[in-house]
N, CA, C and O of each residue as an XYZ file, in Angstrom:
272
protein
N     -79.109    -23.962     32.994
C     -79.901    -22.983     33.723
C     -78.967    -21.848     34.163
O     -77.905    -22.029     34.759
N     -79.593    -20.381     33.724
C     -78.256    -19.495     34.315
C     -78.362    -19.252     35.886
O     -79.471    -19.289     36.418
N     -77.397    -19.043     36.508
C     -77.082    -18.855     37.364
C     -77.464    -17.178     38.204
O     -76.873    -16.129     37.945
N     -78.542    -17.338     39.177
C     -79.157    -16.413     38.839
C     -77.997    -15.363     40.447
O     -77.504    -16.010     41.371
N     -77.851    -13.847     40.343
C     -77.227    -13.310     40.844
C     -78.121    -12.574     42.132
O     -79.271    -13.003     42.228
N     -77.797    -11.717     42.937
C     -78.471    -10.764     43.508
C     -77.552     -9.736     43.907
O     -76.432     -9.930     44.378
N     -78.228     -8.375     43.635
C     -77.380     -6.969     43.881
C     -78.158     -6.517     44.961
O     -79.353     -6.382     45.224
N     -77.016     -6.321     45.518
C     -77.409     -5.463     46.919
C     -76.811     -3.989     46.675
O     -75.776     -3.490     46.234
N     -78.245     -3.503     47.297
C     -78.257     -1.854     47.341
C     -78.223     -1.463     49.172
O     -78.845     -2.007     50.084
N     -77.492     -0.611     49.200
C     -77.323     -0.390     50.457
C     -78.020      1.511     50.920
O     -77.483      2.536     50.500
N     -79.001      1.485     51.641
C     -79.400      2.889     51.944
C     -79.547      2.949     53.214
O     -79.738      1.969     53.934
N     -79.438      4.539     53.722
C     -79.892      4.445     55.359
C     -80.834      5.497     55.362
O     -80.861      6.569     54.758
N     -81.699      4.896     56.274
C     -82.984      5.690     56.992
C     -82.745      5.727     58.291
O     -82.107      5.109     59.143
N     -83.543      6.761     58.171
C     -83.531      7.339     59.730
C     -84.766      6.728     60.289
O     -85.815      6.886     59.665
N     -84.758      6.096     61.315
C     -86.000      5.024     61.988
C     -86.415      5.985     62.924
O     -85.518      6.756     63.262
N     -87.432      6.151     63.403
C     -88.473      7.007     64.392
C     -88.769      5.800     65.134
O     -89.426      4.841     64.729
N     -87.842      6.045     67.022
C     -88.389      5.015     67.558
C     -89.196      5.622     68.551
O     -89.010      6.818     68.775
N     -90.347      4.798     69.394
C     -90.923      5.675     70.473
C     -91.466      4.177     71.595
O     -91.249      3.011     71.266
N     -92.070      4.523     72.708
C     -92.230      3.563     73.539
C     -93.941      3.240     73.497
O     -94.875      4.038     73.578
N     -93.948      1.922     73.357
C     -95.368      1.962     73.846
C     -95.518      0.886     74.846
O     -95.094     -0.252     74.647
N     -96.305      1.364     76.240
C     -96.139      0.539     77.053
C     -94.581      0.244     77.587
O     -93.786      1.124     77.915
N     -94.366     -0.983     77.596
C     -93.156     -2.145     77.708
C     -92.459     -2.403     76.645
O     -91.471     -3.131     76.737
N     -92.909     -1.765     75.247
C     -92.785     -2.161     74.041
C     -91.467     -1.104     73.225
O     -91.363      0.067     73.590
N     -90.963     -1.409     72.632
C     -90.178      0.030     71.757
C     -90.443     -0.398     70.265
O     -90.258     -1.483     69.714
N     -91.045      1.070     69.674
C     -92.350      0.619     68.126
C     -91.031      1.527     67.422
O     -90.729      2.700     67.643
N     -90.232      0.314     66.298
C     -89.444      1.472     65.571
C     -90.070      1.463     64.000
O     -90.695      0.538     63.482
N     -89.846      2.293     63.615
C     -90.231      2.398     61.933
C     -89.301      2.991     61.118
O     -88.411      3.700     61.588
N     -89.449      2.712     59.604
C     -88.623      4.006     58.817
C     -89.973      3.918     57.603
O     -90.465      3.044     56.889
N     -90.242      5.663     57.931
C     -90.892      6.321     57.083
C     -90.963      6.010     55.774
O     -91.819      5.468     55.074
N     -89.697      6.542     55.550
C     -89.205      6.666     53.760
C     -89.798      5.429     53.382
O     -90.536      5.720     52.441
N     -89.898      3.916     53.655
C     -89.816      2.621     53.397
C     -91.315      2.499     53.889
O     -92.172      2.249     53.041
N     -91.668      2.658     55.179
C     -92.977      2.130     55.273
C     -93.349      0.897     56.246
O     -94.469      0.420     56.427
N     -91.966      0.451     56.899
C     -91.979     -0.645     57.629
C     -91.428     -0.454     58.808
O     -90.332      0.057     59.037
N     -92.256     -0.900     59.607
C     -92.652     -0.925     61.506
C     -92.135     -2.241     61.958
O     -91.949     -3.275     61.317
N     -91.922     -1.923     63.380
C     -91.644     -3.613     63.637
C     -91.356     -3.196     65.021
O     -91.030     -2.021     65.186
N     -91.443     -4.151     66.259
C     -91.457     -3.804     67.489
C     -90.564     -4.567     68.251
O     -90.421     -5.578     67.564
N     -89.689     -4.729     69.531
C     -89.302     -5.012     70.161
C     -89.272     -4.922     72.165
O     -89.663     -3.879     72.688
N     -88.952     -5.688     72.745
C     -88.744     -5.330     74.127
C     -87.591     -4.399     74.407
O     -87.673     -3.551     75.296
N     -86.263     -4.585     73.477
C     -85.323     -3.552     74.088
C     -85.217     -2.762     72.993
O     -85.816     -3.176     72.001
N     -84.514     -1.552     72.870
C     -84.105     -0.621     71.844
C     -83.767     -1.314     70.531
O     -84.296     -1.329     69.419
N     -82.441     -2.014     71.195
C     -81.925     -2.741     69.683
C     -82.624     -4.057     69.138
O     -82.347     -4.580     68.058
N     -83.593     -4.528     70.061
C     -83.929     -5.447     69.595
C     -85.042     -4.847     68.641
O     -85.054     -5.439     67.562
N     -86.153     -3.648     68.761
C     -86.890     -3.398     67.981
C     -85.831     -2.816     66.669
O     -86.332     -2.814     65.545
N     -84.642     -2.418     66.794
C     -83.679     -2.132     65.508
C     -83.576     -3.209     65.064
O     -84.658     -3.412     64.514
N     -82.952     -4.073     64.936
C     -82.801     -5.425     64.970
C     -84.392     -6.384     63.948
O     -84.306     -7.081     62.937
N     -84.944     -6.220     64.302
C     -86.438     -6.146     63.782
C     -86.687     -5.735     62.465
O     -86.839     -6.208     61.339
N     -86.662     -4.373     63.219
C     -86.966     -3.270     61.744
C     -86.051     -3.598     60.491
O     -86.411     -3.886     59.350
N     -84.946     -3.494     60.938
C     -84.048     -3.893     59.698
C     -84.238     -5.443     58.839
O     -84.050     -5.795     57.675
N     -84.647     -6.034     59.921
C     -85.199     -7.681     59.097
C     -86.426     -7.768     58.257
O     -86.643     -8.551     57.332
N     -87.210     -6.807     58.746
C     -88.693     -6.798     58.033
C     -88.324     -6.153     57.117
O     -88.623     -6.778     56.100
N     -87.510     -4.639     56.712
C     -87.106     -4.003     55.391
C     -86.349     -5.055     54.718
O     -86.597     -5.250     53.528
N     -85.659     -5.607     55.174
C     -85.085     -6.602     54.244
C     -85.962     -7.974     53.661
O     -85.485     -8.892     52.994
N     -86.821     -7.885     53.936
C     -88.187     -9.282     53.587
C     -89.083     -8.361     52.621
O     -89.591     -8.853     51.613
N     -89.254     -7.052     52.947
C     -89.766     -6.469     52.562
C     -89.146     -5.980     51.025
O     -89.723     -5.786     49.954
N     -88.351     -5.922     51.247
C     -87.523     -5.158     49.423
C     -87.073     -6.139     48.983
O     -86.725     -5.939     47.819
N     -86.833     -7.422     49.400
C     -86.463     -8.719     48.628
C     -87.810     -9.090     47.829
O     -87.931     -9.387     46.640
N     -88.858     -8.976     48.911
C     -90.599     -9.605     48.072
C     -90.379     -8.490     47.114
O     -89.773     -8.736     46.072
N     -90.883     -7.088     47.401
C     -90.933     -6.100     46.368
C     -89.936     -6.253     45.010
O     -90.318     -5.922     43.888
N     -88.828     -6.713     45.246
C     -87.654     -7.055     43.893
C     -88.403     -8.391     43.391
O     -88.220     -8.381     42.173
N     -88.983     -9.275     43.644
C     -89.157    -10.170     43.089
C     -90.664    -10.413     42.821
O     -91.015    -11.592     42.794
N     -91.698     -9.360     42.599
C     -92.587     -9.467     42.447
C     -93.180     -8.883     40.909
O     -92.232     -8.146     40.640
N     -93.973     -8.761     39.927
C     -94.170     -8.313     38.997
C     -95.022     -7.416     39.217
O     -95.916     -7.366     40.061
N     -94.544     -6.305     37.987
C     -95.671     -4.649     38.058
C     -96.327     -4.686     38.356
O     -96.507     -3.868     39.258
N     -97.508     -5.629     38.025
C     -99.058     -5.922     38.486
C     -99.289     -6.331     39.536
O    -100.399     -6.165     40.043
N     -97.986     -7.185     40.348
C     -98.709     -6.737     41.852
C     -98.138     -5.884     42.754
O     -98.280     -6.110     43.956
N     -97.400     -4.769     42.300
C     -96.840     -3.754     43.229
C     -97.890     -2.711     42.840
O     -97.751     -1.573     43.288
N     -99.151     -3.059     41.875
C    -100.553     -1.549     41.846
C    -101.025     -1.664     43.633
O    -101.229     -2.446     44.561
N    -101.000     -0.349     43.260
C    -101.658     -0.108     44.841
C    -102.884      0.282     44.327
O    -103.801      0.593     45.087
């Protein structure tokens, strides 16, 4: 069985954070993925975990289900 690899691509976005409530709502545009926290870094912290769940599914999914 071959030994299967993974390449990491490394990019930076600029995240748009803002407050809601008690809450801090960060996102990055370019990507499309939101994610929330109680402190600053924890909604960073977040965001960056969901882009990364997020472009791992997207890499491992076939053409037919990335049709929008």
């Amino acid at each position: 069985m071959p030994k299967q690899t993974k390449r990491l691509i490394y990019h930076n976005f600029r995240a748009i954070i803002h407050r809601e409530g008690k809450w801090f709502v960060a996102e990055y545009p370019e990507v499309g993925t939101v994610s929330q926290g109680k402190t600053l870094e924890a909604a960073l912290v977040n965001l960056k975990e969901v882009t990364e769940l997020f472009a791992e599914n997207f890499s491992n999914s076939s053409p037919s289900q990335c049709n929008a």
